[in-house]
N, C-alpha and C positions, 0 to 999 in steps of 0.2 A: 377704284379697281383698274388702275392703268393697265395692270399687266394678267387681267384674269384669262386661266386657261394655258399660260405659259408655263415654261418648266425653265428655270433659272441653274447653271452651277458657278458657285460662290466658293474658290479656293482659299485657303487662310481665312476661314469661316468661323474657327474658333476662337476670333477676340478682335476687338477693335473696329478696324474697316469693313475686316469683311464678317464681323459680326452682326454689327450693326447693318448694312446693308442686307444679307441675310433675312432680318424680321423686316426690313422694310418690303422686301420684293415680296414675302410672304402677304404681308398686310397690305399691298396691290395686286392680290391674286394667284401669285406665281405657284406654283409648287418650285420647291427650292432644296438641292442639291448639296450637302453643308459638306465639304470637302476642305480635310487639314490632316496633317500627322500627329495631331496631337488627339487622343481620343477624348478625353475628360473631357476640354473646354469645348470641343465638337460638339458632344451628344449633349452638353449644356446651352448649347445655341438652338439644337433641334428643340429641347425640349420644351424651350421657353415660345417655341415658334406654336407646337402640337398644343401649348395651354392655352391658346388663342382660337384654337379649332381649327390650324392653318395648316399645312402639307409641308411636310420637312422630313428626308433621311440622310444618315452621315454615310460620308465613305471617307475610309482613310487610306488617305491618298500623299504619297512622296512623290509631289510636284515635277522631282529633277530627274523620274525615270518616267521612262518613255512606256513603260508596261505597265505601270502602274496609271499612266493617263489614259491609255490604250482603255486600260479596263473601266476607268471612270466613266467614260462617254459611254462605254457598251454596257453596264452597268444601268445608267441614265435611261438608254432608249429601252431597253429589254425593262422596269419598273412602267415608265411613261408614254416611250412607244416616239417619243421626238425629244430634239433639244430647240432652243430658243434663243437662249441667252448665256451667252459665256462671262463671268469675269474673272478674270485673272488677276489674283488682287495677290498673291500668295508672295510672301518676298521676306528678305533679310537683309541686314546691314554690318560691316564689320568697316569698325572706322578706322583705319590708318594709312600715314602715305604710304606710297606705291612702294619705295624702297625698302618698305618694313613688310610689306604685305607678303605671303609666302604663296606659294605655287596655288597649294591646298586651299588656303584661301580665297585668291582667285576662281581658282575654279568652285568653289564650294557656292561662291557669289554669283556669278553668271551661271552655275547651273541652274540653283533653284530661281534667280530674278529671272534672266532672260531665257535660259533652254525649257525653264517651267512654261511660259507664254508661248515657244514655239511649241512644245509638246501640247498644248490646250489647244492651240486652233489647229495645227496640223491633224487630229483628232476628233473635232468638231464642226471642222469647214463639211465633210462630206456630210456629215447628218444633216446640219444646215440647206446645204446645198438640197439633196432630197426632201428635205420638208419646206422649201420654196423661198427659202432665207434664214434671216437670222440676223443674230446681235452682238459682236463682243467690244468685253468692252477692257481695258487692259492699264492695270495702274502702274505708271511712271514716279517719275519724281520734279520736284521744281529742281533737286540738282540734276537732272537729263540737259536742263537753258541755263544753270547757272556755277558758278563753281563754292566749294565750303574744303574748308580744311581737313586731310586726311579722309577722304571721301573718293577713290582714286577707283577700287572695285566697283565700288555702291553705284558713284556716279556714269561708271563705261557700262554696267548694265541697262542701267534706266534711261540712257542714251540710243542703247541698240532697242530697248523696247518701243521710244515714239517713233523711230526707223521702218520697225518691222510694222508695225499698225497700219502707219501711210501706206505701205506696201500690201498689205491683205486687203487693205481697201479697196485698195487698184485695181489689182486683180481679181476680187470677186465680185464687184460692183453688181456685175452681170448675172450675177446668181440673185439678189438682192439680199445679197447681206453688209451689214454695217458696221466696220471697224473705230474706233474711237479711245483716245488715250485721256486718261485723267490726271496731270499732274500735279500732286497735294505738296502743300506745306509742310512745316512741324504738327501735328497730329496730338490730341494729348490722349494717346491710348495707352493699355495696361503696359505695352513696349516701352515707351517713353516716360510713364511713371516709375516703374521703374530702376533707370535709367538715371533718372532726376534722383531717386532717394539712395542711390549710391555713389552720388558726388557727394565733398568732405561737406561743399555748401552750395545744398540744393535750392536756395531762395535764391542765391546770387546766380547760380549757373542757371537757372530759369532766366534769369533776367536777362544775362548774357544774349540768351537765345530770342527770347521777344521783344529785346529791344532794336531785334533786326527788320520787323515788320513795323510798317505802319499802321497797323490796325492794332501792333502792343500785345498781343495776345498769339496764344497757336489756336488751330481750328480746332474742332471737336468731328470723332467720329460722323455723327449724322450730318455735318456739311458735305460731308464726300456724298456719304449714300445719297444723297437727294440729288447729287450731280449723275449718281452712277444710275437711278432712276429714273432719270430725265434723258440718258443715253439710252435707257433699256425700252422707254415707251417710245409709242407716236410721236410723241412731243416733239421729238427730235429728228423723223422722216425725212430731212433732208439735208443733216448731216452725219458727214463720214468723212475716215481720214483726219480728223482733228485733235488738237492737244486742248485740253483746257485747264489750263490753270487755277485752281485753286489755294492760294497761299495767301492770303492778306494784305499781297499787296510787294510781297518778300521780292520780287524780280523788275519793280518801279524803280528802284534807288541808281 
């Protein structure tokens, strides 16, 4: 029960990262926050959480406005009464190079990757702050340190997000709250399957993909979470401002 008595919010809560993470922070206690614009797989995440006897409600929430975060966090405190834990997992990817890539796109990629994570802590630092700290925790990418092909949007947001981290850490140190980035590998979530099952040949473009790691494989949802739990508890009291990679090995070569 690392994290009992907490109130966790888990954006892009409805599948994968931050699904998984989700039941994890519940099954350490948290009461947990299940925030996504997708309502189905949302309230599929709560429920699975509530079968557990555990604390879970959705809000559905469009990460890339600002009023709609606004209301997430006041939402949060007016059910709980504090926040605790933020993580900013909520993201999207459009792969192409830069030359192809269009205005809309651009902006459509750094609203919801990077202006979703300024909107979440600009929104939760003061609650934080009044409840005598706090936690966030903010997911990057292993392309923020490395480059991949047609990756041009994807990779300048997940760039500015381990930017902005080191930065909230800095500056709120003093509050005691604790900023922290996680940057993951290839993932094999419902995203990334897929993905994989609408190439012509999806064994071989798997293979493509893992045979860029050394470990031969991509990670699985619950390797994040148990990093992103290990950022949420004690465990980790004495650090902030950090990236941690999580990839297999993908940024060795």
């Amino acid at each position: 029960m690392k994290l009992k008595n907490k109130v966790a919010i888990v954006t892009g809560a409805g599948s994968g990262i931050g699904r998984t993470t989700a039941r994890m922070f519940a099954a350490e206690g948290a009461s947990v926050v299940v925030v996504d614009i997708e309502k189905k797989t949302a309230e599929e995440t709560v429920d699975s959480i509530r079968k557990r006897g555990q604390d879970a409600f959705f809000l559905r929430t469009d990460v890339s406005k600002g009023s709609d975060m606004e209301a997430m966090v006041a939402q949060t405190i007016q059910k709980y009464g504090k926040l605790d834990i933020l993580f900013n997992n909520a993201g999207i990817d459009i792969a192409k190079p830069i030359v192809e890539t269009t205005e809309a796109e651009w902006d459509r990629t750094l609203n919801i990757n990077l202006k979703g994570v300024f909107w979440g802590c600009k929104f939760s630092l003061p609650a934080m702050m009044d409840g005598g700290g706090g936690i966030i925790i903010n997911t990057a990418s292993i392309l923020a340190h490395v480059a991949s092909p047609n990756q041009a949007a994807y990779s300048a947001s997940k760039g500015g997000i381990v930017a902005l981290t080191r930065q909230i850490a800095y500056d709120y140190a003093s509050y005691n709250v604790r900023a922290n980035c996680i940057s993951p590998g290839d993932i094999m979530t419902p995203m990334a399957k897929n993905f994989f099952d609408s190439c012509e040949d999806p064994e071989e473009r798997m293979k493509f993909f893992t045979d860029r790691y050394p470990m031969k494989r991509f990670g699985e949802p619950s390797e994040i979470a148990r990093v992103a739990l290990f950022l949420a508890s004690d465990d980790s009291s004495f650090i902030t401002g950090q990236v941690i990679k999580v990839e297999g090995g993908f940024s060795i070569w």
